[in-house]
DRENDO-1510 file (C-alpha; in Angstrom, 1 decimal, always signed):
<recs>
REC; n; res; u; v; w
REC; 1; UNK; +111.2; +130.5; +115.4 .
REC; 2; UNK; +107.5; +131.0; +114.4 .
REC; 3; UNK; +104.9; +131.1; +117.0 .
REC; 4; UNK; +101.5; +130.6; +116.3 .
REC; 5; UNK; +100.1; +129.5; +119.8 .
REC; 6; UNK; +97.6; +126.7; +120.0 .
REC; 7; UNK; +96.8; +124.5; +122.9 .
REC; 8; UNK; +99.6; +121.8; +121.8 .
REC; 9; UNK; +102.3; +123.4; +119.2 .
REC; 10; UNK; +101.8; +122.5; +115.8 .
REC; 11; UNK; +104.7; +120.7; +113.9 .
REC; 12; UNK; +106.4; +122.3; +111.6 .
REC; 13; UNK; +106.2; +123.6; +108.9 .
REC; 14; UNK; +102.9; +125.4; +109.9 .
REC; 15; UNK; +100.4; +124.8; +107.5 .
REC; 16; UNK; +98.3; +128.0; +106.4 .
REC; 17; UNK; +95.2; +128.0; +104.7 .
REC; 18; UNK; +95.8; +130.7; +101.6 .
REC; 19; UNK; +92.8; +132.8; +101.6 .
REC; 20; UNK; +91.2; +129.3; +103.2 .
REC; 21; UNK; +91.6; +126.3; +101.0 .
REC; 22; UNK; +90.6; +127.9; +97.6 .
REC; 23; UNK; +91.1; +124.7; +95.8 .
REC; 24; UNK; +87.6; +123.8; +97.4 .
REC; 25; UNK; +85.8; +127.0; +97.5 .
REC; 26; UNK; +85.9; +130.3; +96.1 .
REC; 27; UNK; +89.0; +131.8; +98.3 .
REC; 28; UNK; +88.5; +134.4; +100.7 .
REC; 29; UNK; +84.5; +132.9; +101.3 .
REC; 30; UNK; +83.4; +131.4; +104.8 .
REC; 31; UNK; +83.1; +128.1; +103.7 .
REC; 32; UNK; +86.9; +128.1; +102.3 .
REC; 33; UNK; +88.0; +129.4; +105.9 .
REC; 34; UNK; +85.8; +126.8; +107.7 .
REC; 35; UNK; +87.2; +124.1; +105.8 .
REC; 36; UNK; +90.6; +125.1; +105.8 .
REC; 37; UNK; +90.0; +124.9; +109.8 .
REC; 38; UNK; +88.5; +121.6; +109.4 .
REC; 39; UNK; +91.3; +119.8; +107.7 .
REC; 40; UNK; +94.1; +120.7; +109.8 .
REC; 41; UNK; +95.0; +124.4; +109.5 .
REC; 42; UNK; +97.5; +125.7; +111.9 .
REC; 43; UNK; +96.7; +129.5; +110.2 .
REC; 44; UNK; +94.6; +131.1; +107.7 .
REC; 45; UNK; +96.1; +134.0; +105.4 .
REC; 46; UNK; +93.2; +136.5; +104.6 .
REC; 47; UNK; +94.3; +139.6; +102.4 .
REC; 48; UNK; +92.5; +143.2; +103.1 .
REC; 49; UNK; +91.6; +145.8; +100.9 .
REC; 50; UNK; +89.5; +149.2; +101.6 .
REC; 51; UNK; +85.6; +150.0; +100.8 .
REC; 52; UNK; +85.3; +153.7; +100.1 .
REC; 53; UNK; +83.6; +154.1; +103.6 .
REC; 54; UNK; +87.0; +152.4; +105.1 .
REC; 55; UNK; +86.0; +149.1; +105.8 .
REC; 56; UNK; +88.6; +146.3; +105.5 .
REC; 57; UNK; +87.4; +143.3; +103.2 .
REC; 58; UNK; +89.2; +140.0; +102.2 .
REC; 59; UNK; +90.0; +139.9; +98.4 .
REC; 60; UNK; +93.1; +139.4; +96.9 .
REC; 61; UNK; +93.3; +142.6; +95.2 .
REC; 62; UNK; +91.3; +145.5; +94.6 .
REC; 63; UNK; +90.0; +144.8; +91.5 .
REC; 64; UNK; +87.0; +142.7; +91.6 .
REC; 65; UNK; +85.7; +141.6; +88.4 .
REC; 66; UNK; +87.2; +137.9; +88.1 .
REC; 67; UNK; +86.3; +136.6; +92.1 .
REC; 68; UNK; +82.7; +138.4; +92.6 .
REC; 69; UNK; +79.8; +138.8; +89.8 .
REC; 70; UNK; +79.5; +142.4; +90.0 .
REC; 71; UNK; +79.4; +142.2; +86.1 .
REC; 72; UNK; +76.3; +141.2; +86.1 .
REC; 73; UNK; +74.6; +144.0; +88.1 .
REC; 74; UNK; +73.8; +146.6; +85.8 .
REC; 75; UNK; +73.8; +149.1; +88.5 .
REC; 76; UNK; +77.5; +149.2; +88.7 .
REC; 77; UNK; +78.0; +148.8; +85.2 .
REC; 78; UNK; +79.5; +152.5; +85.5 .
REC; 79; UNK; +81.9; +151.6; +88.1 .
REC; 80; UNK; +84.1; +149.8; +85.7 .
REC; 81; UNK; +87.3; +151.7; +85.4 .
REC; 82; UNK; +91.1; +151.6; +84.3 .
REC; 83; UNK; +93.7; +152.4; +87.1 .
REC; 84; UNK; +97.3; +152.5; +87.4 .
REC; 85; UNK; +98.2; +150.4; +90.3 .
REC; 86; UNK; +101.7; +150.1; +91.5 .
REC; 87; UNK; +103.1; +150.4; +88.3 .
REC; 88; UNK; +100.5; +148.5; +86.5 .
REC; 89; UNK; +97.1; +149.1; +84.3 .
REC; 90; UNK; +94.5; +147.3; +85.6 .
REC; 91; UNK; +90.7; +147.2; +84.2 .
REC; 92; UNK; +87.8; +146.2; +85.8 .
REC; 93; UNK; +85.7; +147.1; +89.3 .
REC; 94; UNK; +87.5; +148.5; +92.4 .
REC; 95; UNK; +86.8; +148.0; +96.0 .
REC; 96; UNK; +87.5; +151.8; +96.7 .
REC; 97; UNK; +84.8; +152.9; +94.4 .
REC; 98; UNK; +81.8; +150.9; +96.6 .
REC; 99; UNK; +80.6; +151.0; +99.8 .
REC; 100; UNK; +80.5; +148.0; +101.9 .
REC; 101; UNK; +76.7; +147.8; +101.8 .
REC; 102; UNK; +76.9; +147.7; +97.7 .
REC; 103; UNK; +80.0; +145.1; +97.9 .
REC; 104; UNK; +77.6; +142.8; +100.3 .
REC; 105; UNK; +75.0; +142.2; +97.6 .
REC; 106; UNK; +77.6; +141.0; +95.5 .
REC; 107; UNK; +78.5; +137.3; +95.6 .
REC; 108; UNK; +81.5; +135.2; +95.2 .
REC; 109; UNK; +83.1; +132.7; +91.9 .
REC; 110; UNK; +86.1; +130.9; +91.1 .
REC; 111; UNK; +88.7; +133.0; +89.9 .
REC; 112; UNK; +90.3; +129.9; +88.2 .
REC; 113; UNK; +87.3; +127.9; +86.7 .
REC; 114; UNK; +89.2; +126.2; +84.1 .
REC; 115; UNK; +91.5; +124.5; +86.3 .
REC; 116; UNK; +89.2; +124.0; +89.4 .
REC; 117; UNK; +85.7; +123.8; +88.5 .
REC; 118; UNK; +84.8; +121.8; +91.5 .
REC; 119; UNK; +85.4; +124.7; +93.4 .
REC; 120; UNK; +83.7; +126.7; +90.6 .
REC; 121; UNK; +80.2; +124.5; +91.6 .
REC; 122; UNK; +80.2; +126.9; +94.6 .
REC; 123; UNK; +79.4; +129.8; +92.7 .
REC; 124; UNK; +77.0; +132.5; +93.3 .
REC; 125; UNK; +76.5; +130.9; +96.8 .
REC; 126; UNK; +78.4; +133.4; +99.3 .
REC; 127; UNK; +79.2; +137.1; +99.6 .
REC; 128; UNK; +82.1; +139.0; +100.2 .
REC; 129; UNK; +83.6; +139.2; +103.8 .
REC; 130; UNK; +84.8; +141.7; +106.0 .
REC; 131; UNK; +88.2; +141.3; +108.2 .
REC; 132; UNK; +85.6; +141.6; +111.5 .
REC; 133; UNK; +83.5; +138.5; +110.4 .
REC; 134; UNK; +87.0; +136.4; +109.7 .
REC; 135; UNK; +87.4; +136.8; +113.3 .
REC; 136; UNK; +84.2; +135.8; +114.5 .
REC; 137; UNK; +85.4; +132.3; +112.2 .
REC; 138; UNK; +88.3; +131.8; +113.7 .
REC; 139; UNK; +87.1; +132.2; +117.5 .
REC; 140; UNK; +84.9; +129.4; +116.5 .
REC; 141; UNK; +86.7; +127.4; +114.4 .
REC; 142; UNK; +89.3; +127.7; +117.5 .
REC; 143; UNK; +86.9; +126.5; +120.0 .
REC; 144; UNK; +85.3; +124.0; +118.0 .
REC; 145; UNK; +88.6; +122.8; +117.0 .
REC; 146; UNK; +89.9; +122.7; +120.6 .
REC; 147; UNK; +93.1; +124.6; +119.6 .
REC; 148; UNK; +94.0; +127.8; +118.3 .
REC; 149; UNK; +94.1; +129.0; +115.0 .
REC; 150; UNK; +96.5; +131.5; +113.9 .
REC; 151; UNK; +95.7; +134.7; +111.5 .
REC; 152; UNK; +98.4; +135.7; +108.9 .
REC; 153; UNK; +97.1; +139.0; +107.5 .
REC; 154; UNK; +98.4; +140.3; +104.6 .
REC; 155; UNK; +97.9; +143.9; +103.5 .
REC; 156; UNK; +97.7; +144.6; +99.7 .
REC; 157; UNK; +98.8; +147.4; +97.7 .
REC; 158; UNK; +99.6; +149.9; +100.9 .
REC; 159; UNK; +101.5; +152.8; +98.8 .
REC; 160; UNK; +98.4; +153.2; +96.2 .
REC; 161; UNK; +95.8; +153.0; +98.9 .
REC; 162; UNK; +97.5; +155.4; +101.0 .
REC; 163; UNK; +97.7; +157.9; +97.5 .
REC; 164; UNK; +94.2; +157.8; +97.8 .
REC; 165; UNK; +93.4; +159.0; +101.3 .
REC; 166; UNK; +93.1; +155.3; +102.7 .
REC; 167; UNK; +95.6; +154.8; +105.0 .
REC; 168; UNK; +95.3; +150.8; +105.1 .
REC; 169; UNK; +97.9; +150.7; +108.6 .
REC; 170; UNK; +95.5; +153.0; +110.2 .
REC; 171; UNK; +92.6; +151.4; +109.3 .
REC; 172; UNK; +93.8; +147.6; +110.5 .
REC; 173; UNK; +95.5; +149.3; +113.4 .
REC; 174; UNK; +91.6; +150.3; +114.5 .
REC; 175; UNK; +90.2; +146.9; +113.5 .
REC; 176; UNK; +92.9; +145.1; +116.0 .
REC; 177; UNK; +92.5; +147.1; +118.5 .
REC; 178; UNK; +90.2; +145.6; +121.3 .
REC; 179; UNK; +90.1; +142.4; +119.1 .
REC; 180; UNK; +92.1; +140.2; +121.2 .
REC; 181; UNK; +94.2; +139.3; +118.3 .
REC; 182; UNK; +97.8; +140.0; +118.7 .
REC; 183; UNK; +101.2; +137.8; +118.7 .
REC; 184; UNK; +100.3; +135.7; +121.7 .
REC; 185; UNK; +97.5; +134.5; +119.4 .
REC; 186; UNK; +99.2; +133.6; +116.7 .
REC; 187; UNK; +98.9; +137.2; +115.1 .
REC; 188; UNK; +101.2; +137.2; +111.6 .
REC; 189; UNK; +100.9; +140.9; +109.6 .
REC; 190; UNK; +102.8; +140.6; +106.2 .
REC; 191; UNK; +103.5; +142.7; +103.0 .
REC; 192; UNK; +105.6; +142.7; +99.9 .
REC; 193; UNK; +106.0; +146.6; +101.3 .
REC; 194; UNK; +108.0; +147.0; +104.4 .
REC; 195; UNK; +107.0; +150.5; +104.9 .
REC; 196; UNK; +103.3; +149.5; +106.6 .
REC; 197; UNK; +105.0; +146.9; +108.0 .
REC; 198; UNK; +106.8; +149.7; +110.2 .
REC; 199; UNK; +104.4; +151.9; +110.2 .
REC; 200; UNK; +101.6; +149.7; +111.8 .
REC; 201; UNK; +104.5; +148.8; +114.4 .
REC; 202; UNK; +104.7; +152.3; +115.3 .
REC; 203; UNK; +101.1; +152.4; +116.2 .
REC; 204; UNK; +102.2; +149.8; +118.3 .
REC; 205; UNK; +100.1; +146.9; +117.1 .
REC; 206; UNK; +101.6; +143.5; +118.6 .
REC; 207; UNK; +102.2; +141.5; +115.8 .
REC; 208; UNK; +104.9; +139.5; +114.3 .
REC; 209; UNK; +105.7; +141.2; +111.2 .
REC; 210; UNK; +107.1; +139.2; +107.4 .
REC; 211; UNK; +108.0; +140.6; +104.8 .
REC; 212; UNK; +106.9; +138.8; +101.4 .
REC; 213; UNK; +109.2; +139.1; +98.1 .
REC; 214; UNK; +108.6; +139.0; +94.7 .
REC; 215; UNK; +111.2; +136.7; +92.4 .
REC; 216; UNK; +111.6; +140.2; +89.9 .
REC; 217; UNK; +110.9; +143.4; +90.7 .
REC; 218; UNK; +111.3; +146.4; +93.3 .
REC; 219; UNK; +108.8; +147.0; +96.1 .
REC; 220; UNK; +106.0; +149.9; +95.3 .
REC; 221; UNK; +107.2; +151.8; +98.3 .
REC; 222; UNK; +110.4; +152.1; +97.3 .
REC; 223; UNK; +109.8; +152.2; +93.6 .
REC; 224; UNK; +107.3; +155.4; +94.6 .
REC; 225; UNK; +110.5; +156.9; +96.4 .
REC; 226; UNK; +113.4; +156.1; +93.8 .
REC; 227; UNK; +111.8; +155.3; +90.5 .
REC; 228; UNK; +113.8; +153.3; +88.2 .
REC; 229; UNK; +116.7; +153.7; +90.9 .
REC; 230; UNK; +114.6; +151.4; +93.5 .
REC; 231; UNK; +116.1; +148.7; +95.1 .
REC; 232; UNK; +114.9; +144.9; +93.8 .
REC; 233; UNK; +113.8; +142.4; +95.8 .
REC; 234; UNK; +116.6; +140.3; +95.0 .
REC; 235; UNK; +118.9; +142.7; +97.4 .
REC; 236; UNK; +117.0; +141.6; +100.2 .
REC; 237; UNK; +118.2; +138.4; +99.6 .
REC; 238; UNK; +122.3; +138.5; +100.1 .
REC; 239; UNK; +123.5; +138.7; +103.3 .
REC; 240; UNK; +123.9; +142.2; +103.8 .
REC; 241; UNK; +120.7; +142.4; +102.9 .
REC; 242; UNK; +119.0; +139.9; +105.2 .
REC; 243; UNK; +121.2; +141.7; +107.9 .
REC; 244; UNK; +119.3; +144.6; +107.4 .
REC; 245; UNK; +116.1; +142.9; +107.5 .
REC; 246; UNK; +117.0; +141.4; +110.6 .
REC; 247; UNK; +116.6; +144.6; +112.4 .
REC; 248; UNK; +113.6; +145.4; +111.0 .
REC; 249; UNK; +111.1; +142.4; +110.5 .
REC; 250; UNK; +110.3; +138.9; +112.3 .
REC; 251; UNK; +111.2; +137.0; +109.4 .
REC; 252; UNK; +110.4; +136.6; +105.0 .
REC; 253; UNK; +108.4; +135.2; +102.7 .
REC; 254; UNK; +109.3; +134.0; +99.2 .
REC; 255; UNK; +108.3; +132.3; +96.4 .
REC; 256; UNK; +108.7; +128.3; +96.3 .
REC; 257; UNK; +110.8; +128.6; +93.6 .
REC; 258; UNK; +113.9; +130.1; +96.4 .
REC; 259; UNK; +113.4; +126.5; +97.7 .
REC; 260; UNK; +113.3; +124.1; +95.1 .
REC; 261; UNK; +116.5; +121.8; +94.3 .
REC; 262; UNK; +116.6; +122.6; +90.4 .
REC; 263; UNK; +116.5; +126.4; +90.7 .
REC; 264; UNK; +119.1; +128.1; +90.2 .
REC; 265; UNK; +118.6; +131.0; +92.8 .
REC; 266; UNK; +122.2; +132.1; +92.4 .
REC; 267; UNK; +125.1; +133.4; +94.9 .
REC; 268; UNK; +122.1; +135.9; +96.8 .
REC; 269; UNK; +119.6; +133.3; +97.7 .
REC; 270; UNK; +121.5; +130.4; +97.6 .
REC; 271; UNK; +121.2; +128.2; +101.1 .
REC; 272; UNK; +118.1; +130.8; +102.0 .
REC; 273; UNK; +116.4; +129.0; +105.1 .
REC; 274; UNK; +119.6; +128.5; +107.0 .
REC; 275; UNK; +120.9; +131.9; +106.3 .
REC; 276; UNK; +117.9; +133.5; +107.5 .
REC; 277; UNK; +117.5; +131.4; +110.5 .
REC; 278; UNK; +121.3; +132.1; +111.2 .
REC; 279; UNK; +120.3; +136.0; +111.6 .
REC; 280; UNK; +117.0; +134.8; +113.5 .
REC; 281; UNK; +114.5; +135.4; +110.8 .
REC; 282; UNK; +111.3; +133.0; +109.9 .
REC; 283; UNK; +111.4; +131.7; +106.6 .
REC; 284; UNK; +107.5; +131.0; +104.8 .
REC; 285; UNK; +107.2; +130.1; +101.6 .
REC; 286; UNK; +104.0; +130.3; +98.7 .
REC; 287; UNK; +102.3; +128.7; +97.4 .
REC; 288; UNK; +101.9; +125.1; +97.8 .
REC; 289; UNK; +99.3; +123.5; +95.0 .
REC; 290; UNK; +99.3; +120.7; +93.4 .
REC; 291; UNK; +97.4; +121.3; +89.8 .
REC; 292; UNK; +100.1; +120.5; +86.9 .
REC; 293; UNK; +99.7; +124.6; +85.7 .
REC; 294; UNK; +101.3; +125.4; +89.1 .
REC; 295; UNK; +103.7; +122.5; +89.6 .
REC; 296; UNK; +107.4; +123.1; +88.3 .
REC; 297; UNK; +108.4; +121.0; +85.7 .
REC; 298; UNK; +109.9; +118.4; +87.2 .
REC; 299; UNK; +106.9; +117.7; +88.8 .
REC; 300; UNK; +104.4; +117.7; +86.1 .
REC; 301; UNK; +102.7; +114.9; +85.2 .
REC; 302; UNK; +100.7; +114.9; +81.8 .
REC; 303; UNK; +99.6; +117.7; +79.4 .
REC; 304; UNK; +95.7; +118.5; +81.8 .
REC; 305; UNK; +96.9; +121.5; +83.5 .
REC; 306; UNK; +94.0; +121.2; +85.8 .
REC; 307; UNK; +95.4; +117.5; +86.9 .
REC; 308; UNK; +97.6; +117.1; +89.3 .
REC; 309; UNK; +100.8; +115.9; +89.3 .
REC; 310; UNK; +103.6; +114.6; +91.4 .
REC; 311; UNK; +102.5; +117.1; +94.3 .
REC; 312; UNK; +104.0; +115.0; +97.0 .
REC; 313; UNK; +107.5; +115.3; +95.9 .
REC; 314; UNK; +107.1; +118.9; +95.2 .
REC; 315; UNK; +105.6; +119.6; +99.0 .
REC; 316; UNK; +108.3; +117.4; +100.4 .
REC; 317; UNK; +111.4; +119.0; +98.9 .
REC; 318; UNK; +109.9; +122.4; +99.8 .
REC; 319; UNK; +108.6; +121.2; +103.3 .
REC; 320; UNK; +112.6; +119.0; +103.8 .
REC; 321; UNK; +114.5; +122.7; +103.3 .
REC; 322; UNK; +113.4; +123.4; +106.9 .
REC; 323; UNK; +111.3; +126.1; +106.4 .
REC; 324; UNK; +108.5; +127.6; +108.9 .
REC; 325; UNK; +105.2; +127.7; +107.3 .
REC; 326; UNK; +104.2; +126.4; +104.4 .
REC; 327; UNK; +101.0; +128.7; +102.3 .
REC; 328; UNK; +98.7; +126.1; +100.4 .
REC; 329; UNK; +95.5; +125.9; +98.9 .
REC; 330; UNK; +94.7; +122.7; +99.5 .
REC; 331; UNK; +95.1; +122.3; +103.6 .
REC; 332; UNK; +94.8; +118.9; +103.4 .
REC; 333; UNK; +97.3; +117.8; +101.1 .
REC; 334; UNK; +99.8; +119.9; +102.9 .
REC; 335; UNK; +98.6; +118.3; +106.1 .
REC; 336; UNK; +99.1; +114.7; +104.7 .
REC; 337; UNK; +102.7; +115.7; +103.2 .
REC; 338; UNK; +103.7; +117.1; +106.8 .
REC; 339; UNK; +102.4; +114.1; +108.3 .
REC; 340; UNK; +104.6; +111.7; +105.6 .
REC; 341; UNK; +108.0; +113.7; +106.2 .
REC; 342; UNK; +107.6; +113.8; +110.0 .
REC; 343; UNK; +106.9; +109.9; +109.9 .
REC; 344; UNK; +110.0; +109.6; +107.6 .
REC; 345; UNK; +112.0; +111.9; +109.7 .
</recs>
């Protein structure tokens, strides 16, 4: 199954820190990755976008306005924009439109201050960072931790960025290369778009490579080839579908809801983790938290969404369906529900 090396293999699930361990810090800042590190990561998943001079930085999407407090320079008051993006309208301040120097004197905010404002306290206190300084992070947080730390890159929003001249598998191909990062360190490339996925293979970056699907919905690759005939994401999902991505990807990603005992995933996803593994595909799931607003119901204690609520049970049934890695935002908490079902097991 998975491999994300480290001096002594990690249990499993593998714990990944989701753009670090936002529900501490502002996600995607340094002191979110150091943490996650320091409470028991076995990975951290950065996403990467493009500057308009082609330099890869971690946000979760493009559009800025609700993680950084570029709304509050007048200078780039200008910059604020409507795009289509995959399919959707989106308002606000685009990575593509600045250049890394004019991101870097931006700094960093909550994007959920309502539910954690503890991580909101952190505010104003860190800039943006590039993919290159993740690295320098994890090489230390690797030797300081005495074992390795895996990296679990995701690419966002390929198909647009490529419509605008930004080929984002060209431009991580050049920022691996000479890195030292590949699949015997633990290297994880993933995308809700299997066409990068392929296409950063052909450029022969060493890599294991999972693909992430949506509950509804068709990929933007395929949607931008077919239209309203595009394939969903729920095709993936039956067996002739998982056949095919056998031959094409190291293994899948899907939303906890796939995993949870109440769903009702029907006949194509039904039994998911053991008919992937059958065809020798990883199974990762997102995205562990334990805040009542991201809890399923079942699992919700109270009317605070920002409390939290029976978390344990929810990380345990997920953790029990014998999945690989586990995404979460608070490391520690999916650290200390490992720890309870290997001692139970």
């Amino acid at each position: 199954m998975t491999s994300l090396p480290a001096n002594s293999a990690p249990r499993r699930p593998l714990i990944i820190g989701h753009r670090g361990t936002p529900g501490y810090r502002p996600e995607h800042s340094a002191s979110s990755y150091e943490l996650a590190i320091a409470l028991g990561a076995d990975a951290l998943e950065p996403d990467v976008v493009a500057t308009r001079d082609r330099v890869l930085v971690l946000r979760h999407e493009n559009e800025i306005g609700g993680t950084t407090d570029v709304e509050q320079h007048p200078e780039f008051a200008d910059r604020r924009t409507t795009k289509l993006i995959d399919g959707h309208e989106v308002t606000g301040w685009f990575t593509e439109d600045f250049t890394w120097a004019e991101l870097s004197t931006l700094t960093l905010r909550e994007r959920i201050p309502d539910v954690r404002p503890d991580s909101a306290s952190f505010d104003g206190h860190e800039r943006m960072l590039r993919l290159a300084e993740l690295f320098d992070i994890v090489r230390t947080g690797s030797a300081e931790q005495g074992r390795r730390i895996g990296l679990v890159i995701e690419v966002k929003h390929p198909t647009y960025f490529a419509e605008i001249g930004m080929p984002l598998d060209e431009l991580l191909a050049a920022e691996l290369a000479g890195s030292g990062f590949d699949s015997s360190t633990g290297l994880v490339i993933e995308c809700f778009e299997l066409t990068v996925l392929e296409q950063l293979k052909k450029r022969g970056v060493d890599a294991r490579y999972v693909y992430l699907l949506e509950k509804k919905g068709a990929p933007a690759d395929r949607v931008a080839a077919d239209g309203k005939s595009a394939r969903p994401f729920a095709d993936d999902l039956t067996d002739a579908g998982l056949d095919a991505l056998a031959k094409r990807v190291d293994g899948i990603s899907v939303d906890k809801s796939y995993l949870l005992p109440w769903t009702k995933p029907g006949k194509a996803v039904r039994d998911l983790v053991s008919r992937a593994h059958k065809r020798g595909l990883d199974v990762f799931t997102w995205t562990l938290r334990p805040e009542n607003v991201f809890l399923s119901k079942p699992n919700r204690r109270g009317d605070d969404r920002a409390a939290f609520g029976d978390w344990e049970s929810e990380f345990a049934q997920i953790m029990g369906t014998g999945v690989d890695g586990v995404f979460a935002d608070h490391t520690d908490l999916a650290v200390a529900a490992r720890d309870a079902l290997n001692t139970e097991g």
